[in-house]
N, C-alpha and C positions, 0 to 999 in steps of 0.2 A: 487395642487389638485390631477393630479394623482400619487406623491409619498402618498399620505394620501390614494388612493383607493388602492392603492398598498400593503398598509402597511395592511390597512382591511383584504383584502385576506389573505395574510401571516397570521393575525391572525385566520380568518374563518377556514383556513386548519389549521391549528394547536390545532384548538379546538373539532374540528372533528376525526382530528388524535387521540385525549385522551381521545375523550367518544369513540373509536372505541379499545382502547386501555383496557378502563374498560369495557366494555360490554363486548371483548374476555374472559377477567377475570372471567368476571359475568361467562361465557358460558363453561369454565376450569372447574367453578365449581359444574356443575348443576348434573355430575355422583356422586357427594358425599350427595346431599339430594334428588333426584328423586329416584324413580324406574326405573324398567327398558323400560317400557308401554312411560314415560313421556320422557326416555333420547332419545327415538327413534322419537316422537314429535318435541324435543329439536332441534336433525339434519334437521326435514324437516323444522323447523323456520328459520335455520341459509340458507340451500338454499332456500326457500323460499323469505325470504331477499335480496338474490342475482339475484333470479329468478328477485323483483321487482325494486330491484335499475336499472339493464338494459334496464327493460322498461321503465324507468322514462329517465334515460340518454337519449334515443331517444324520450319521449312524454315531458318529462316539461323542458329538456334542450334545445332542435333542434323544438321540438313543430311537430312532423313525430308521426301520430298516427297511429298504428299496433295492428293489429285483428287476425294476425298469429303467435306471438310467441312460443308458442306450436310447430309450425313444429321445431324451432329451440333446445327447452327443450328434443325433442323424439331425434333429430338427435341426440346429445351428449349420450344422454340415450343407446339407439340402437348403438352406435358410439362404445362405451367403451364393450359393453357389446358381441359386434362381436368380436372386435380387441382383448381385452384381454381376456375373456371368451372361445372363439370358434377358434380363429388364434395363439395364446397363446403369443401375445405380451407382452412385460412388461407394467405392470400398469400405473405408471409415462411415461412412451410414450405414451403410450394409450389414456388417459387424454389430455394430449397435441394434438392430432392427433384429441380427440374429440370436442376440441372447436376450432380446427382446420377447420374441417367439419361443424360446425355451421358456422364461415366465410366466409367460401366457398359458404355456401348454401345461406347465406344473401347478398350475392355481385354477385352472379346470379340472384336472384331475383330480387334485387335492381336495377342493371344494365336495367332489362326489366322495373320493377313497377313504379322507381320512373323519368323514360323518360318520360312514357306517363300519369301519373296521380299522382295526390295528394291531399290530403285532406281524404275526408272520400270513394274517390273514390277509393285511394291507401289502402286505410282500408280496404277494402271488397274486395280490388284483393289478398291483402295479405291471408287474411280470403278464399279465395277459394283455394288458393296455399296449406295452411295448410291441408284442409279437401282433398285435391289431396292425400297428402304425407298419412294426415290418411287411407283414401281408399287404397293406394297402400301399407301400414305397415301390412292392415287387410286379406288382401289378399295372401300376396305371402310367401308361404313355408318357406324361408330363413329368414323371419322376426317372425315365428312363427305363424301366422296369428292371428284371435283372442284370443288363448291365450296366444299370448307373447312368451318372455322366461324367464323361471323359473329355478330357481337351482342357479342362479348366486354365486359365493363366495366374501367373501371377499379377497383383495388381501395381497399379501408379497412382501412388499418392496424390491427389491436392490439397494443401496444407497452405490456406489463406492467402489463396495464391500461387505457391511453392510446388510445384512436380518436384516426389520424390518417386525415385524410379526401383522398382522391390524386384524387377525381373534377372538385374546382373546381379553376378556372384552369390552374395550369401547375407545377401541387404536384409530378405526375406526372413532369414534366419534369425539376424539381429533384430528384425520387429519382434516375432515369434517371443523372442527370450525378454524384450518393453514389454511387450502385453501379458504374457503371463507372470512374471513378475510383480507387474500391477494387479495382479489378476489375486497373488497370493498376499502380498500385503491387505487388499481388502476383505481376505477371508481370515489374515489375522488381528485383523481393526474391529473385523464381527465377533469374533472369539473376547474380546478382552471390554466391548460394553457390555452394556446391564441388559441387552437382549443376548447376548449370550450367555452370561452368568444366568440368566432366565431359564434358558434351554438349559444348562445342566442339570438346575433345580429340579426343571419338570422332568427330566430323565433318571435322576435319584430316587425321587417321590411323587411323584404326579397327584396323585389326591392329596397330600402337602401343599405341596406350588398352587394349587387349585383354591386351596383356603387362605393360602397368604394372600390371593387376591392376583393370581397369575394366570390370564386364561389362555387355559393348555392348549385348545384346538387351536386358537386362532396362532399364537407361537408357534406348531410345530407348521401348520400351513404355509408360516410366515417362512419359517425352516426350507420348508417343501421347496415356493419358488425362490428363495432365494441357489438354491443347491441346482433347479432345474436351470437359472439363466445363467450362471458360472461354468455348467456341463455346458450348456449349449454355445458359451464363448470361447469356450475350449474347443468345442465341433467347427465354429467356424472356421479358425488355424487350420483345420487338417486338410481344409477342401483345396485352396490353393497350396499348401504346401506338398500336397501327395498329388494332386492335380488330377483327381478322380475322386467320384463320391459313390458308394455301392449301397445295395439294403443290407449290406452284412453290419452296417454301420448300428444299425436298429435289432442286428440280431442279442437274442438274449446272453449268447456268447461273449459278447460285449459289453453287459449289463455285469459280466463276474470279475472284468476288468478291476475296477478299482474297488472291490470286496478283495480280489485278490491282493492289490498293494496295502490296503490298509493291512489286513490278517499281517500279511509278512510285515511289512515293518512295524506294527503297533499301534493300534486303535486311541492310544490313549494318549499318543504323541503327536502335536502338530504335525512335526518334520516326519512321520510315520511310514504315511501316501504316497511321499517323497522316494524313501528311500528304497519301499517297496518296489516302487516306477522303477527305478535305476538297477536294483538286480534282476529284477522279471527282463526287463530289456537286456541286458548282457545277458540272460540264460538265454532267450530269443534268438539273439543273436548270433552266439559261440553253437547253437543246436542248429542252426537256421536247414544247413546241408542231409541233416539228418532227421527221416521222415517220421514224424511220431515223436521225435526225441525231446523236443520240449516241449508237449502235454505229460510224457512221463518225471520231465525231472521238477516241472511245474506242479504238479500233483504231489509226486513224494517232497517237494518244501514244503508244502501245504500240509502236508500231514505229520512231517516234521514239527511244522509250529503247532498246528492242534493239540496232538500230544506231550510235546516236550517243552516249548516254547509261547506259551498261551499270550503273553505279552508281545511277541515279536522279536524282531531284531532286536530295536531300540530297549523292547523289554529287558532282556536281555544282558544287555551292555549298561541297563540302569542299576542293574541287580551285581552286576562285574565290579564296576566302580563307585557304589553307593558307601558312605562315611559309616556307613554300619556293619556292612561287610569288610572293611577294612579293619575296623574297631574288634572286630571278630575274630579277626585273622590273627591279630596283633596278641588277644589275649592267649 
């Protein structure tokens, strides 16, 4: 029995690996028939993506629901954009250094939030943590205050010697779509060990998981920075790519982001966060000229899937084509 659950996985990651494999492809190719308006969309899809797969890893893997990711998306953001920009670190350290500081800052957190509260109580301490960091991004000189900082460039690689130059064309773009790419394989490398199968546990049963000798707090902490330095690698990308960094970055607004792509695409599916990213962003998009228009049609999906759609898109579409609805049909 469990060499047959074994062998599942083995193929689950392996299937996940080859649509992660063509979709990169897909995403190689999107400079040769977009503009240039859509290949910039394109990049904030691909973090975006990343931005929600993190928060899923902590909300549909460990079942630790957070209302503050945002402070973790500005730290990386702010992170990169001091270190390389204003201290004149190399890039690729920079980077590192910036999802570095989102771990940092989610295992300080976590250390305090997730001792004394859980549930939706740790929701709303997170959620105040956040709008802390925003007030204090908005305010102080060195962070730019309200507006930011602006000018940012793209970076030039040194790579053992090698200048690689990310400021022409759409070089920029193509790291973008390396990095998170690698970004999502490791968060499906996390899913398919025993510290993930751990986290499901504890999210099933937690006084369970606790007696088989699985200790919860320290997992879901583990959960915690893991999800804060993924966010915060995800915030890096965005600073040179948009070439501006704001406090709206840290706003809680921000924080509903990728609550919002999980909902819509499916909590329960990897590729979920994913897919949610990419219709929020064409609704963005196709609304963009019209004021109001996509907080309305964004709300009504949303309320859409609450009510009629509790599994999502992918829910959905699993319930359409599942061998038992077919079997069903048939009879």
């Amino acid at each position: 029995m469990s060499k047959n659950l074994t062998n599942q996985r083995d193929q689950a990651l392996r299937r996940d690996l080859v649509i992660l494999l063509i979709v990169m492809v897909a995403g190689l190719c999107v400079p040769s028939f977009l503009n240039r308006g859509l290949i910039f969309i394109a990049g904030l899809v691909w973090i975006n993506a990343v931005f929600g797969l993190s928060f899923n890893m902590l909300f549909g893997l460990s079942g630790v629901l957070s209302f503050g990711q945002a402070m973790f998306f500005a730290a990386g953001a702010y992170g990169i954009a001091l270190l390389n920009q204003y201290h004149g670190i190399p890039f690729l350290t920079s980077l590192f250094l910036s999802g570095l500081l989102g771990g940092l800052l989610a295992v300080l957190l976590g250390w305090v939030a997730l001792r004394r509260s859980e549930g939706v109580y740790f929701a709303i301490l997170t959620l105040a943590f956040a709008e802390l960091l925003h007030l204090l991004i908005s305010n102080l000189t060195y962070f730019g205050r309200n507006d930011g900082l602006s000018g940012l460039k793209r970076p030039i690689l040194d790579v053992l010697g090698v200048s690689i130059d990310l400021t022409q064309g759409d070089d920029f773009y193509y790291f973008i779509v390396f990095v998170c790419v690698l970004l999502i394989a490791v968060l499906r490398w996390i899913i398919s060990t025993s510290f993930g199968r751990a986290l499901q546990a504890l999210k099933q049963d937690p006084e369970r998981a606790e007696f088989l000798g699985i200790p919860v707090q320290l997992h879901r902490l583990a959960a915690f920075t893991l999800a804060g330095a993924l966010t915060a690698f995800s915030g890096a990308l965005i600073a040179p790519w948009a070439q501006i960094v704001t406090p709206e970055l840290a706003h809680w607004s921000n924080s509903t982001n990728p609550i919002l792509y999980t909902l819509l695409g499916g909590s329960a599916y990897f590729w979920g966060p994913v897919l949610g990213a990419v219709v929020l962003s064409a609704v963005f998009y196709m609304t963009r000229t019209m004021v109001g228009m996509s907080d309305l049609v964004t709300g009504g999906m949303l309320l859409a899937v609450v009510l009629a759609l509790p599994g999502g898109i992918l829910g959905l579409l699993d319930r359409w084509f599942s061998p038992s609805r077919k079997n069903k049909g048939k009879s």
